[in-house]
DRENDO-1510 file (C-alpha; in Angstrom, 1 decimal, always signed):
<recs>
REC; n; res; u; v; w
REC; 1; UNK; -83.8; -1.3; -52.5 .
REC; 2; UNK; -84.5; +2.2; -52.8 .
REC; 3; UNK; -88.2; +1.7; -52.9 .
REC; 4; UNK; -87.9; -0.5; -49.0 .
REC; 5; UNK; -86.1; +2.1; -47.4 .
REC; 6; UNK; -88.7; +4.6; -48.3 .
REC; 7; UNK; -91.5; +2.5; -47.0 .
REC; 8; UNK; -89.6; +1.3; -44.1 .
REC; 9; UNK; -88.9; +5.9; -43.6 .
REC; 10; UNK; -92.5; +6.5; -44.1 .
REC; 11; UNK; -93.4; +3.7; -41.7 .
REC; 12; UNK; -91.5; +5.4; -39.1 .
REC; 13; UNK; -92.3; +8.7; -39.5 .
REC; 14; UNK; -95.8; +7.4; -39.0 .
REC; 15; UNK; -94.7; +5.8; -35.9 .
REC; 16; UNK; -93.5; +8.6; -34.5 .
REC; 17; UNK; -96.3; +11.5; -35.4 .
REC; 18; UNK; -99.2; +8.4; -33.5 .
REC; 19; UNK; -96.6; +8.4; -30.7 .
REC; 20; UNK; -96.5; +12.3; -30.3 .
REC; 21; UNK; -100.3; +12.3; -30.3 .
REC; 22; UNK; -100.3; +9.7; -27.5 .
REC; 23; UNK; -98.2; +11.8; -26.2 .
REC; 24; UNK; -99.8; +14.7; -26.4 .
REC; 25; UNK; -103.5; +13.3; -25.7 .
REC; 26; UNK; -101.8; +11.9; -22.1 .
REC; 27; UNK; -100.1; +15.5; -21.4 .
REC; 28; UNK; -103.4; +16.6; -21.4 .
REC; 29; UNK; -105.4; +14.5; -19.3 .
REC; 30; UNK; -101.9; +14.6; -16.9 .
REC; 31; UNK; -102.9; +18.5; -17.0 .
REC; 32; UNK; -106.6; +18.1; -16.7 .
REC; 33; UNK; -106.1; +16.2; -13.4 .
REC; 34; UNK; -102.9; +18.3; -11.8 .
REC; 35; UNK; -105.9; +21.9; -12.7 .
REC; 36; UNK; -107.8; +19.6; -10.5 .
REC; 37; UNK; -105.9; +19.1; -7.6 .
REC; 38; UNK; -104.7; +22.7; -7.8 .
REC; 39; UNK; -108.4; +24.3; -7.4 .
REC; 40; UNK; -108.9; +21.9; -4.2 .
REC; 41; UNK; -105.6; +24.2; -3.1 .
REC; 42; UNK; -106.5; +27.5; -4.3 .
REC; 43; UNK; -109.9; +27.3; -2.8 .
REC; 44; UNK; -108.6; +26.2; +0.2 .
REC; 45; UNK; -106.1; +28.9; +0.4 .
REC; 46; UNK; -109.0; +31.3; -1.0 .
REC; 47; UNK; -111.6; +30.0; +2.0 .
REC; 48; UNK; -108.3; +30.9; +4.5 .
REC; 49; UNK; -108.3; +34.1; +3.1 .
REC; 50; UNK; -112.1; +35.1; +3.2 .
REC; 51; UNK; -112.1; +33.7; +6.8 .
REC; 52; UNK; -109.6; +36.3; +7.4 .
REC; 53; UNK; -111.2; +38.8; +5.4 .
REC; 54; UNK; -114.4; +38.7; +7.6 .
REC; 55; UNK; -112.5; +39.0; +11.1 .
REC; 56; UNK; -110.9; +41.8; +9.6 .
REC; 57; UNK; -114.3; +43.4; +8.9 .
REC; 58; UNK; -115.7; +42.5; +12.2 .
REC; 59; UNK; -113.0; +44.4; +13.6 .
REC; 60; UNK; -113.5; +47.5; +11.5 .
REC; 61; UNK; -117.1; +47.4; +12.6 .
REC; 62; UNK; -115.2; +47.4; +16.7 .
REC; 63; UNK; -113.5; +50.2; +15.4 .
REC; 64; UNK; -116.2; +52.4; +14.0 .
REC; 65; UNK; -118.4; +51.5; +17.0 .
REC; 66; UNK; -115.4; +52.7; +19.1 .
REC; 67; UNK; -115.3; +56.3; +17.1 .
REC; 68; UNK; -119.3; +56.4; +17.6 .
REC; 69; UNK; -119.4; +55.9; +21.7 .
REC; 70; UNK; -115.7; +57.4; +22.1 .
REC; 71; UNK; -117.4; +59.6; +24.7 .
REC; 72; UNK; -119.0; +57.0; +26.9 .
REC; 73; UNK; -117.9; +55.5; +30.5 .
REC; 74; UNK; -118.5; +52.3; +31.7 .
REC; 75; UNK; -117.3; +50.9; +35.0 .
REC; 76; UNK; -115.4; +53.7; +35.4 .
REC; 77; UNK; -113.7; +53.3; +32.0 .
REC; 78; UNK; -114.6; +55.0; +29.0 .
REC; 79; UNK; -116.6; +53.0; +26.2 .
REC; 80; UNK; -114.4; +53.1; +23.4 .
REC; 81; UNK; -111.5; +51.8; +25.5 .
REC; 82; UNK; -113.2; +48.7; +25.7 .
REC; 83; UNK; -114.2; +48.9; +21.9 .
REC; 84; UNK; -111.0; +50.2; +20.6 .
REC; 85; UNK; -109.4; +47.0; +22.7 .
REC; 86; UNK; -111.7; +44.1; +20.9 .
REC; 87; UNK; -111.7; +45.7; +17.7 .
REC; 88; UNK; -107.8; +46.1; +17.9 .
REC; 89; UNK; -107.6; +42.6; +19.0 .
REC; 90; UNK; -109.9; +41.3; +16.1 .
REC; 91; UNK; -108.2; +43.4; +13.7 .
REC; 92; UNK; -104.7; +41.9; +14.6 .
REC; 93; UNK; -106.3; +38.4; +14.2 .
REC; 94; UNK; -107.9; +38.9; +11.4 .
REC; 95; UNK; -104.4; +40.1; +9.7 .
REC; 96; UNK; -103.2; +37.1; +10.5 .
REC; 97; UNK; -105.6; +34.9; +9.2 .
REC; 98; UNK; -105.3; +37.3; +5.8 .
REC; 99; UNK; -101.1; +36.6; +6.0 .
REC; 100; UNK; -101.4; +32.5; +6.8 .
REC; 101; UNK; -103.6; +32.5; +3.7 .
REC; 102; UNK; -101.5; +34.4; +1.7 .
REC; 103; UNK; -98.1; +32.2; +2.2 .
REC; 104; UNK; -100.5; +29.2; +1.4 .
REC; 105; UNK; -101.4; +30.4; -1.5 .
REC; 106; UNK; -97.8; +31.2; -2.6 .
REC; 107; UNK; -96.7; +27.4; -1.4 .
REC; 108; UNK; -98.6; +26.0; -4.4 .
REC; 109; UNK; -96.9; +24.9; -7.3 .
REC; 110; UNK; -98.5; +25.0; -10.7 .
REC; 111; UNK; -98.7; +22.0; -13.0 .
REC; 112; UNK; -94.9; +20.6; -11.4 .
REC; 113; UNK; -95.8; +16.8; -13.0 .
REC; 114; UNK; -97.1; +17.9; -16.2 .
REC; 115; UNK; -94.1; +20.5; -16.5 .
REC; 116; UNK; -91.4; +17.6; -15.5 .
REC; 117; UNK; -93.6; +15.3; -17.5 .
REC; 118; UNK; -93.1; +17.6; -21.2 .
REC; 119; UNK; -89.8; +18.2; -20.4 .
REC; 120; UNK; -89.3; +14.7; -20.6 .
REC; 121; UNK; -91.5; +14.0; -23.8 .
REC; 122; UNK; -89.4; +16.2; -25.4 .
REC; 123; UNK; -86.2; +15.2; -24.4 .
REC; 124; UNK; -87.6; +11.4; -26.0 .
REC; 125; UNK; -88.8; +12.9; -29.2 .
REC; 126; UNK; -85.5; +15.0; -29.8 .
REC; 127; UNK; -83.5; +11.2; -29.1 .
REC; 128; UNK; -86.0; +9.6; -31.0 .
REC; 129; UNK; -85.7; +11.4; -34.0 .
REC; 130; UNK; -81.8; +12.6; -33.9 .
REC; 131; UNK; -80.8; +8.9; -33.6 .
REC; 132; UNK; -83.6; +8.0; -36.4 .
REC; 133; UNK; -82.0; +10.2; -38.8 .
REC; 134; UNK; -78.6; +9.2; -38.5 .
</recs>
């Protein structure tokens, strides 16, 4: 009688190592595709960025032109008035481009299914073998 219990503990235990590594191997594809959908996001949120990064440029470049023909009139107005207002005017635009992709960037959530997902595995497996035992 001895003998069938053992078998019938072994046979369990067996059970339950191939249902961890089920377990495990879906966790890991659950990952795989949650990494994917995340890069779509972060390049999304890096393209955002870069946009931004370029205005800002563009609006440096105003700026330095403005320094360069500071001295200038035209239509009665100096140069650089009319420089320092567009590159002031990209500059400000292309902070905001720079701030809407960083809060987008901050709005994404890493792995939340796979988290919720081995939080739940584990909460199965500490059942599973805490009620086996008894």
């Amino acid at each position: 009688m001895a003998y069938e219990n053992q078998e019938s503990t072994t046979s369990l235990l067996g059970r339950v190592i191939d249902d961890a590594r089920e377990l495990f191997r879906e966790e890991v594809a659950l990952a795989r595709a949650e990494i994917r959908e995340e890069a779509s996001a972060w390049l999304s949120a890096g393209g955002a960025i870069a946009g931004g990064a370029v205005v800002l440029g563009v609006g440096v470049c105003f700026l330095l032109v403005f320094v360069a023909l500071g001295a200038a009139a035209l239509f009665h107005w100096p140069n650089w008035a009319g420089f320092l207002l567009v590159g002031g005017i990209l500059a400000i635009a292309g902070g905001i481009a720079l701030m809407a992709g960083r809060l987008r960037a901050h709005r994404i959530l890493t792995l939340p299914k796979t988290t919720e997902s081995v939080k739940e595995t584990s909460t199965w497996m500490k059942d599973r073998l805490t009620s086996n035992t008894r």
